[in-house]
Structure formats: C-alpha cells, structure tokens
C-alpha positions in Angstrom: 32.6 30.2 -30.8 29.3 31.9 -29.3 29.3 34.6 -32.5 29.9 31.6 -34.7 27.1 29.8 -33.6 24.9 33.1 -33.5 26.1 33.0 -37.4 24.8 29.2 -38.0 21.3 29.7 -35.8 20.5 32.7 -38.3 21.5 31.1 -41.5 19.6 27.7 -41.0 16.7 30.1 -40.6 17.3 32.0 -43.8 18.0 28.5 -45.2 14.6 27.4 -44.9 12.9 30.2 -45.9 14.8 30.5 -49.7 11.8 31.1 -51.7 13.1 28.4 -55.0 12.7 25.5 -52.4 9.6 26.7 -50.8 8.1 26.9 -54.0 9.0 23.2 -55.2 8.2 22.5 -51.6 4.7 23.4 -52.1 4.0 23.1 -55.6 3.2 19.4 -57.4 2.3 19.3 -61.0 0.5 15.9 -61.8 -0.6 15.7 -65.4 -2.5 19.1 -65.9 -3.1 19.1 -62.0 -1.3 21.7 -60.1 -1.6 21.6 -56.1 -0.4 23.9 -53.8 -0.2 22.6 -50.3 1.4 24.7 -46.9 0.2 24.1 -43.4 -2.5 26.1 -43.7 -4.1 25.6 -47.2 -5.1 23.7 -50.4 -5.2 24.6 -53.6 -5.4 22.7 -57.1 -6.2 24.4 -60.6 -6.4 22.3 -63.9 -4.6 24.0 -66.3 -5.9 22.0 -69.2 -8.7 25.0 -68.1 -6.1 27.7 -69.3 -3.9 28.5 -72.9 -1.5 30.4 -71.4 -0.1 31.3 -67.7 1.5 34.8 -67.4 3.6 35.3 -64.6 3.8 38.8 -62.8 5.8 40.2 -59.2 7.4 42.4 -57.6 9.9 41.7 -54.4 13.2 41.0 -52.8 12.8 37.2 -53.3 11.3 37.5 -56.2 14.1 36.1 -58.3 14.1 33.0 -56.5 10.3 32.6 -56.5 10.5 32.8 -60.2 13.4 29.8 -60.1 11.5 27.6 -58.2 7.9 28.5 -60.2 10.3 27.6 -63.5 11.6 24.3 -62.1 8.2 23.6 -61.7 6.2 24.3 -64.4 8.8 25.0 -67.1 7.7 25.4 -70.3 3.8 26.2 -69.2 4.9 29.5 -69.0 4.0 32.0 -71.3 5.9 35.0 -70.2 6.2 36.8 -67.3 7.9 39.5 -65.7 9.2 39.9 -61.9 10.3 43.4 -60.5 13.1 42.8 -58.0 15.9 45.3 -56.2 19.0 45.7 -57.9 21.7 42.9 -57.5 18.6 40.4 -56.0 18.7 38.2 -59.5 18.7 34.7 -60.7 19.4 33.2 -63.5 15.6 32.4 -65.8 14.2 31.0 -68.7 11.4 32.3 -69.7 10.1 35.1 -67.0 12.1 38.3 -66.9 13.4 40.5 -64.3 13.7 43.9 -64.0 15.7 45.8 -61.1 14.5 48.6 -59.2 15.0 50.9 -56.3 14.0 50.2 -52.4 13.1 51.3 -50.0 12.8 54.1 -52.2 11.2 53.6 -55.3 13.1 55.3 -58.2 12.1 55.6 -61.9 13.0 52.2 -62.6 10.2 51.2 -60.1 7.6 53.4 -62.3 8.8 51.6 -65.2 7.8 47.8 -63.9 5.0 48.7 -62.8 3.5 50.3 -66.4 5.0 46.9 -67.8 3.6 44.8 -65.5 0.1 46.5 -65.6 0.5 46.0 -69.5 1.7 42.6 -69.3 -1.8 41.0 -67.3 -4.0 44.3 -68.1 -7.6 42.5 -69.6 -6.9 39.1 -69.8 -9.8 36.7 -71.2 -10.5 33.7 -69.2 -8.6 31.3 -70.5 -5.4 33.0 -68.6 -4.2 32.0 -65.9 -1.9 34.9 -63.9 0.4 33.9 -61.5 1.3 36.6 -59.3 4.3 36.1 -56.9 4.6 39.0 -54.0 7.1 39.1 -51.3 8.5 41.9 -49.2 10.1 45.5 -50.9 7.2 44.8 -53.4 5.6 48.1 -52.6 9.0 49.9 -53.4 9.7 47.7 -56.3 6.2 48.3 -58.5 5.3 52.0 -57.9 2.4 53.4 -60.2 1.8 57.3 -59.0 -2.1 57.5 -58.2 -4.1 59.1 -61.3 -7.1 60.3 -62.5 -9.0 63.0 -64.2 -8.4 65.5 -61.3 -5.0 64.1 -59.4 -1.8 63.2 -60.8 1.1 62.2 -58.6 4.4 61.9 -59.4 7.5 59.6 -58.5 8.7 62.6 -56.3 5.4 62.5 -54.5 5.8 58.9 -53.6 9.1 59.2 -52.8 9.0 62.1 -50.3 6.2 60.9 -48.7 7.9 57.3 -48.0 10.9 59.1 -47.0 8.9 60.9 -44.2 6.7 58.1 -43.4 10.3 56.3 -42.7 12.1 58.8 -40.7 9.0 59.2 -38.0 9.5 55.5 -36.9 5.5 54.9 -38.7 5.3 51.1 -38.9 5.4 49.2 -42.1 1.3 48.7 -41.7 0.9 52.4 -41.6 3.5 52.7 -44.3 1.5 50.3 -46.8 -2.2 52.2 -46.1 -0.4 55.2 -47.2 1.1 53.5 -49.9 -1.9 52.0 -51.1 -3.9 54.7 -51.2 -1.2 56.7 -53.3 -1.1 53.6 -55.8 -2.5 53.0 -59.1 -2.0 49.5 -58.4 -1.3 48.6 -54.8 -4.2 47.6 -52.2 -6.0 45.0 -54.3 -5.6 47.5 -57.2 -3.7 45.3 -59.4 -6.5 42.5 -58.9 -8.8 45.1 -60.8 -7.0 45.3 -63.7 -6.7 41.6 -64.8 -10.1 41.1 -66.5 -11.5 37.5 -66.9 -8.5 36.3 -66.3 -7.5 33.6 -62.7 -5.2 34.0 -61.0 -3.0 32.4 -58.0 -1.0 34.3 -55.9 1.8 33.3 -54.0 3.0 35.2 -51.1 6.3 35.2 -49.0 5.3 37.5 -45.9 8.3 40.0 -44.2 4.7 41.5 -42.3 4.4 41.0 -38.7 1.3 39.2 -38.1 1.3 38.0 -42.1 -1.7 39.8 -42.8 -1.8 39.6 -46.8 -3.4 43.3 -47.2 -0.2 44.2 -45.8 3.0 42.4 -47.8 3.6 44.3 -50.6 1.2 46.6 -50.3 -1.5 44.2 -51.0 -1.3 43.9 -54.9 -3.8 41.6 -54.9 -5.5 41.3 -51.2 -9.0 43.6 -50.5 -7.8 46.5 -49.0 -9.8 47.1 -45.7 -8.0 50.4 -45.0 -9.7 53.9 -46.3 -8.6 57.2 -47.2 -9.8 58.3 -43.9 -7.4 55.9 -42.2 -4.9 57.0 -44.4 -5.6 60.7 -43.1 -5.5 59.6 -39.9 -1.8 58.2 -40.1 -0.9 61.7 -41.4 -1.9 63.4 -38.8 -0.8 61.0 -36.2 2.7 61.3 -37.2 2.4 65.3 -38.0 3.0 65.2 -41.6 -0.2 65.8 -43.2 1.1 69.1 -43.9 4.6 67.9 -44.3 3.9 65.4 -47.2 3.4 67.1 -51.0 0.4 69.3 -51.7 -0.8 66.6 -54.5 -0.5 63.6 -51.6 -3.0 65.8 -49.2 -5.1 67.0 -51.9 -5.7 63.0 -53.0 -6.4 61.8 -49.1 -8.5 64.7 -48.4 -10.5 64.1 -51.7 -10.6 60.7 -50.7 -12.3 60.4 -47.5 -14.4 63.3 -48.6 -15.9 60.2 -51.0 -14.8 62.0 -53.8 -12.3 59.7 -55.2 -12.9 55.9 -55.8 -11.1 53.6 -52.3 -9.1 50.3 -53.2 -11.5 47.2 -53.4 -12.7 46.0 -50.1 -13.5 42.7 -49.1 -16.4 40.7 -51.1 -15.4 43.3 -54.0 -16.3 40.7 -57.7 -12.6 41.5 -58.7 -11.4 38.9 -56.7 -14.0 36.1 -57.3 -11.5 34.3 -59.7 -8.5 35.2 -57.5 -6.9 33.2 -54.9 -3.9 34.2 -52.2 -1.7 31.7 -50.9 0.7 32.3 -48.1 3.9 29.8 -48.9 6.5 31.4 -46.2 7.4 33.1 -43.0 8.8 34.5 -40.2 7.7 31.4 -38.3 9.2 29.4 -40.8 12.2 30.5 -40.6 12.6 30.8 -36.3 11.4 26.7 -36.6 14.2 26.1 -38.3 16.6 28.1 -36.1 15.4 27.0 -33.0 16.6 23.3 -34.2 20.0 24.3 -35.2 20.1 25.8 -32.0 19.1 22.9 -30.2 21.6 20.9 -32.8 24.2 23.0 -31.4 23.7 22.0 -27.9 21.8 25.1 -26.6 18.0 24.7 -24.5 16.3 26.8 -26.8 12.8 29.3 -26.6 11.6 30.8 -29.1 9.8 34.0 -27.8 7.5 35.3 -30.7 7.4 35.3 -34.8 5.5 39.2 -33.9 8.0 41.4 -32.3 7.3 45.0 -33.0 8.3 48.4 -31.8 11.0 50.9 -31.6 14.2 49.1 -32.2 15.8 50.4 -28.8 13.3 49.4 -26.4 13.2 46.1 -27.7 16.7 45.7 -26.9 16.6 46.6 -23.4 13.4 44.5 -23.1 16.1 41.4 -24.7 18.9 42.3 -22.6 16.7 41.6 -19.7 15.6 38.2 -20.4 19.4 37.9 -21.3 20.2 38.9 -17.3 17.6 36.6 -16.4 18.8 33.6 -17.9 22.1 34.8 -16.9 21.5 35.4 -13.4 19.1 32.7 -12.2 18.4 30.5 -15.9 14.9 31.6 -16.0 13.4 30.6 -19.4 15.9 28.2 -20.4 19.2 26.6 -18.2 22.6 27.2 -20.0 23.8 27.0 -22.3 20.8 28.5 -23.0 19.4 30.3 -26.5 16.4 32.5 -27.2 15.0 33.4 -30.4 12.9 36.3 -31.6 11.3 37.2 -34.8 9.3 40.3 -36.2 10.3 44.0 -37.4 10.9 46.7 -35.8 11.0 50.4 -36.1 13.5 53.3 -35.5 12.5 57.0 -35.4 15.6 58.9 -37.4 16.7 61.8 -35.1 20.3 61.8 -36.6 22.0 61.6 -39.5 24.2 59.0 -39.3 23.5 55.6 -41.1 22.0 52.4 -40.1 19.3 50.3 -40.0 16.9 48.8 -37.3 19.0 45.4 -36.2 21.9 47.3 -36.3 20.5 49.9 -33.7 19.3 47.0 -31.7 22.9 45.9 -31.1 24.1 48.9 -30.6 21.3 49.8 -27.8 22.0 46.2 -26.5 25.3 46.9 -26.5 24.7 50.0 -24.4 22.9 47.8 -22.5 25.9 45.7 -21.6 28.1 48.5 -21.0 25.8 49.8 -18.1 26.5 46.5 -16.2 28.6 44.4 -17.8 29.1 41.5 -15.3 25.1 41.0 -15.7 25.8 39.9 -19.2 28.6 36.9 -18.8 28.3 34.5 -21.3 26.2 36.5 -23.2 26.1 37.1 -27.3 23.5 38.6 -29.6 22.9 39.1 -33.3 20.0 41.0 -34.4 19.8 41.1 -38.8 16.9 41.1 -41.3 16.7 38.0 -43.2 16.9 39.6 -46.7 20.5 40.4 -45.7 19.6 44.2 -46.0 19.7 46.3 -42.9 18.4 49.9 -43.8 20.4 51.4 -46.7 23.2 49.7 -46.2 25.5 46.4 -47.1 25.0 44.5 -43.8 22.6 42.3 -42.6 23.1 43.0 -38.7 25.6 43.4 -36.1 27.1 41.4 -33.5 26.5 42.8 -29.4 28.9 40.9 -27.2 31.4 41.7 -24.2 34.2 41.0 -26.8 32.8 43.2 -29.1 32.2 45.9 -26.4 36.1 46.0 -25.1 36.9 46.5 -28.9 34.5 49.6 -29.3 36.2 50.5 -25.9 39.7 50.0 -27.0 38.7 52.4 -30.4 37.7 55.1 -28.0 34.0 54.6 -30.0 31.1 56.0 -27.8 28.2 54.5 -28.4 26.1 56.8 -26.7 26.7 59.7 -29.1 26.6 56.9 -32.4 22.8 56.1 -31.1 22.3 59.7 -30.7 23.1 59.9 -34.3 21.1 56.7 -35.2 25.1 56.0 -37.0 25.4 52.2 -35.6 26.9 51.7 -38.9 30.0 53.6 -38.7 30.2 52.0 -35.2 30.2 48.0 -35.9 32.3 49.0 -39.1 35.1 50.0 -37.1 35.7 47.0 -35.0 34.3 44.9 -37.7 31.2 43.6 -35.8 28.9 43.9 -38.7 27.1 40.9 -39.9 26.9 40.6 -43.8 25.5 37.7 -45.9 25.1 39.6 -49.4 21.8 39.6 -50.6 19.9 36.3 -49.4 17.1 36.7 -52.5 14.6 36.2 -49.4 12.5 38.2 -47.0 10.5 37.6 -44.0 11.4 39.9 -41.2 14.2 40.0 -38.9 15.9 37.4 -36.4 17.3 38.2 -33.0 19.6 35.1 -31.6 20.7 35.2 -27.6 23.0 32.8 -26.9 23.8 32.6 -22.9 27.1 30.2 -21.6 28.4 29.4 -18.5 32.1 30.8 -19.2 
C-alpha cells in the first residue's frame, strides 16, 4: 500500500499543476476585459485596445497552456504557434503546434524558432502577443546566435548543452549560456516584437521561479553578461572544450564587442508584462493534502531543493532514519515532501536521469542499514513525467524493492558508478511511469514512514 500511496501523493501534485486548468483558473474574460489573477498578481488588458492577439511558445506544457488559453478566449485568437517536445500535444483550434527535440535541441527546434520569430516579428500596436513559456522552452525554440562576424550553428548549440549537462552545471548556469548563444533567448525575443503588447504567461520548472531563468528568459531582462557566461565556462573546464565559434562569441562578448541580451529597465519591455501562473509550490500544496487525506502527518520541507542528486538522497534518508527512529519532524505514519531539481554529474555511461539516481543512491542508502529504514518508502520523479532521456518519470526506493534487486543479483553500487539507474529499476520493475504529463515544474520527492 505505501508505494500506492507514494503513487497518489505525486499525482494530486501533478494534478494541480496541469497548465489547461491553471489557465482557466486564472484567466476571466468579462466583455472585452481580460483579468489575470494568481496569488501574487493582477493583471487586466482591454482588448477592444487590440485587432488581433497572436499567440507564441515554446515548452513541455505548452500544449495544454494553449487548451486552456483556447477555452478561454476562443475565437479572439488570431493565430498562433506553440513549440512543444515530440508526443507533448493536444488537440487545438486555432494555435498550432510544432514538435521538437529536448533536452537537445534538433533541427526541428531551429525550425520553430525562425517561425515563431516570423510569426510576432514587428508588430504594430494594435497586437496584442500572448507569449506562453514553460520549462524545455530553451531546448524547444533554438535560434543559433548571429551576426555580421559570428554564426553558430545547431551543432554548436547542441554540443555545448551536451557538455554543460554531463558536468552536473545547474539549469541557471545552463540557461546564461544558453542565452547568450541565442538569437532569441534572454529577453531577446521581447526585442523583436515592435509596438506590439504583450502578456506573458509563465509555468516555472526553475528552482527559486526566477523568470530570467524558465525557458531561457524569452521574454524576462537578462541580468546575466557574457562575462558570467565566461565565467561558467571556465568554472566547469570547458571553455576550451565547447566549439571554437561558442568561445570566440563569449570572448567577443565580454570584450564589449558584441551587443548583451536586454537588461533590466531596457524600453523593449515597457509594453510587456510577465505573469507567473504555476509552480513547484503549487504542486507540493496539493500533495501535502492528499497526503494528509491519506492519513499520513505530513511536512513539507522546501519547493528549492538543489544539488547533486546523490547527496540529496543521503541528506533524505536521514530525515527518513529520524522519523523512523525517534518521529522527529512528524509522528507515524508520517510523510515528508520535497520539491526542486537537482543535478547529476555523468561519470558513466549508462542511462538515467536525476530522480532515478536519487532512488537508487537512497536505495544504497537502505542497503547500508537496512533495519534503520522500517516502514520506510520513497519516490523521487519529475513532474513532466520525463526523467533524463528516458520513458519514466522516477523510481520507487523501498526495502521491498531492495530484496528484489537482491534477489536479481543487481549491484547497485556498480549501476551508480555507471550513472545506469535505469537498467537497474527496469529489471525489477521499480520504475515509475506516467507518460507524458503535458506539465513541468520540477521534481517531487514523497517519504512515507509506517509503523509496520
């Protein structure tokens, strides 16, 4: 029962985070009035003001975002075009989707952007642009930096994300790289869309929801330079790792010789407003009261949990031993929640993804002492049902699941070794797979604690 109810804490998270209903949630239409309300702001635009409202975005929930922005203003759109990863689609109207590659941007990703760009590129002032960005958005709408002297390519982008990913760099890092490789990334986009307003409306899958971060920042100022940039670079050892044409561009850049992303108080966002409609928190709310439906005393920890995957584990499967030991936190039956992103630094080549290395290094955890862990289960998975490159959301880290790996002679020392947690939960069937949940903000980790 324990991994069931791991199973239904998660999904009431996910639940409340599906980006249709927190669009209708916050979006009323009155006459030509159109408010946005969340717990943290206000917005209302008279669209009398406008004759036509282009839509535009780029994410893993952005097929859902455009549902619910359909149900609501219906046939007030114009056109619109939404760049999403392949399989992540929804039925539309009027705004179209087009699929793409992530975490690696492929030519597909190219391609939406250059249609996108076209699509809100000088618009007069009686447009209005919606813009909806959630996470993958950086991967999903890639425009190689250019100009009269540089000129990167796809296979520039794509090997420098693949090495910014293997070092364990964290997705803030990530995204100022990003940016500053971009044609249309770090408040870029915001540039090229003339007279035109525009609302944007933002699921976050950051830690910390800082909105120069989620997606790259399409259209937040961009208080990160090319000298930061640099300094990433060389902080991970890859500024001489990363293509010629990438170096060449950063150098030039915080030489002064190349042209930043707009900064704060930049005139290109005057007519521009961000709205933050969903996350993390949102969705650990909403688990903690399942929990608590369930019969469990519940904490939830922190919406902000970074770090290497691995040593937040062990840092878990302590508080697990506490509650388990002497019920400090919360008395059984006890649950606590966590939510945030982590990182994992590839040393192997096996496959995997971050909550499925957590389970496994939990799990390693439990074989060390197992009678410290009675009662004891734990899911770690990414809310967008996507765990690394691969078809599962999470795994499972339980003693149950441990006397399985035992029984299948699996070692889990030599699978972390090999970052290959994969292969390990797939042979005892302790993966956790939802399918694509068309939403995205961060990663959940469950602990549930019984008295058995």
């Amino acid at each position: 029962m324990s991994l069931e109810h791991l199973k239904e804490i998660f999904q009431a998270g996910v639940r409340r985070v599906d980006p249709e209903r927190m669009i209708t949630d916050c979006l009323r239409l009155a006459g030509s009035i159109l408010t946005v309300e969340t717990d943290t702001a206000r917005v209302e635009l008279d669209l009398g003001r406008f004759e036509r409202i282009v839509v535009a975005g780029a994410g893993k929930a952005g097929a859902k975002l455009a549902l619910g922005l359909e149900a609501v203003l219906g046939e007030r759109i114009a056109e619109g075009l939404v760049s999403v990863k392949y399989g992540h689609t929804e039925p539309l109207k009027t705004i179209r989707l087009i699929e793409a590659g992530h975490p690696v941007p492929d030519a597909m990703s190219v391609e939406a952007a250059r249609r996108i760009v076209q699509l809100v590129s000088g618009r007069d002032a009686k447009t209005l642009v919606i813009t909806l960005v959630s996470g993958g958005g950086s991967a999903l709408l890639t425009l190689p930096y250019e100009d009269d002297t540089h000129r990167l390519s796809l296979e520039d982008i794509r090997e420098t994300t693949r090495l910014l990913l293997e070092c364990g760099a964290p997705i803030q890092d990530i995204n100022c790289i990003r940016k500053h490789a971009s044609g249309i990334s770090g408040g870029r986009f915001a540039a090229l869309l003339g007279q035109a307003a525009c609302l944007t409306l933002i699921l976050s899958d950051v830690v910390g929801d800082r909105l120069e971060s989620i997606a790259s920042g399409l259209t937040a100022p961009d208080p990160m330079r090319f000298a930061d940039a640099m300094a990433i670079l060389e902080k991970f050892g890859i500024l001489n790792r990363v293509p010629a044409s990438v170096r060449r561009l950063m150098e030039a850049g915080a030489a002064g010789n190349v042209e930043d992303t707009p900064k704060p108080g930049d005139p290109v966002f005057d007519r521009l407003q961000n709205v933050l409609i969903g996350t993390n928190a949102h969705a650990l709310e909403a688990a903690r009261r399942k929990a608590a439906e369930l019969g469990y005393r519940t904490v939830s920890l922190t919406s902000q949990m970074a770090g290497e995957s691995r040593e937040v584990a062990k840092a878990l499967a302590a508080i697990a031993k506490d509650v388990v030991r002497a019920d400090l936190l919360a008395s059984k039956p006890a649950c606590i929640l966590v939510g945030g992103e982590t990182t994992v630094t590839i040393r192997g080549k096996g496959k995997g993804g971050r909550n499925q290395e957590m389970a496994l290094a939990f799990l390693q955890e439990m074989e060390e002492n197992p009678e410290a862990f009675a009662g004891v289960s734990f899911l770690s998975a990414g809310t967008d049902g996507n765990d690394g490159p691969t078809d599962a959301a999470g795994a499972f880290a339980s003693l149950e699941v441990l006397a399985k790996a035992r029984k299948a002679g699996l070692s889990i020392r030599t699978h972390l070794d090999s970052n290959d947690s994969y292969s390990f939960f797939d042979a005892i069937g302790s993966l956790f797979k939802t399918g694509p949940t068309n939403t995205n903000v961060c990663d959940l980790q469950v602990i549930t604690v019984t008295t058995l």
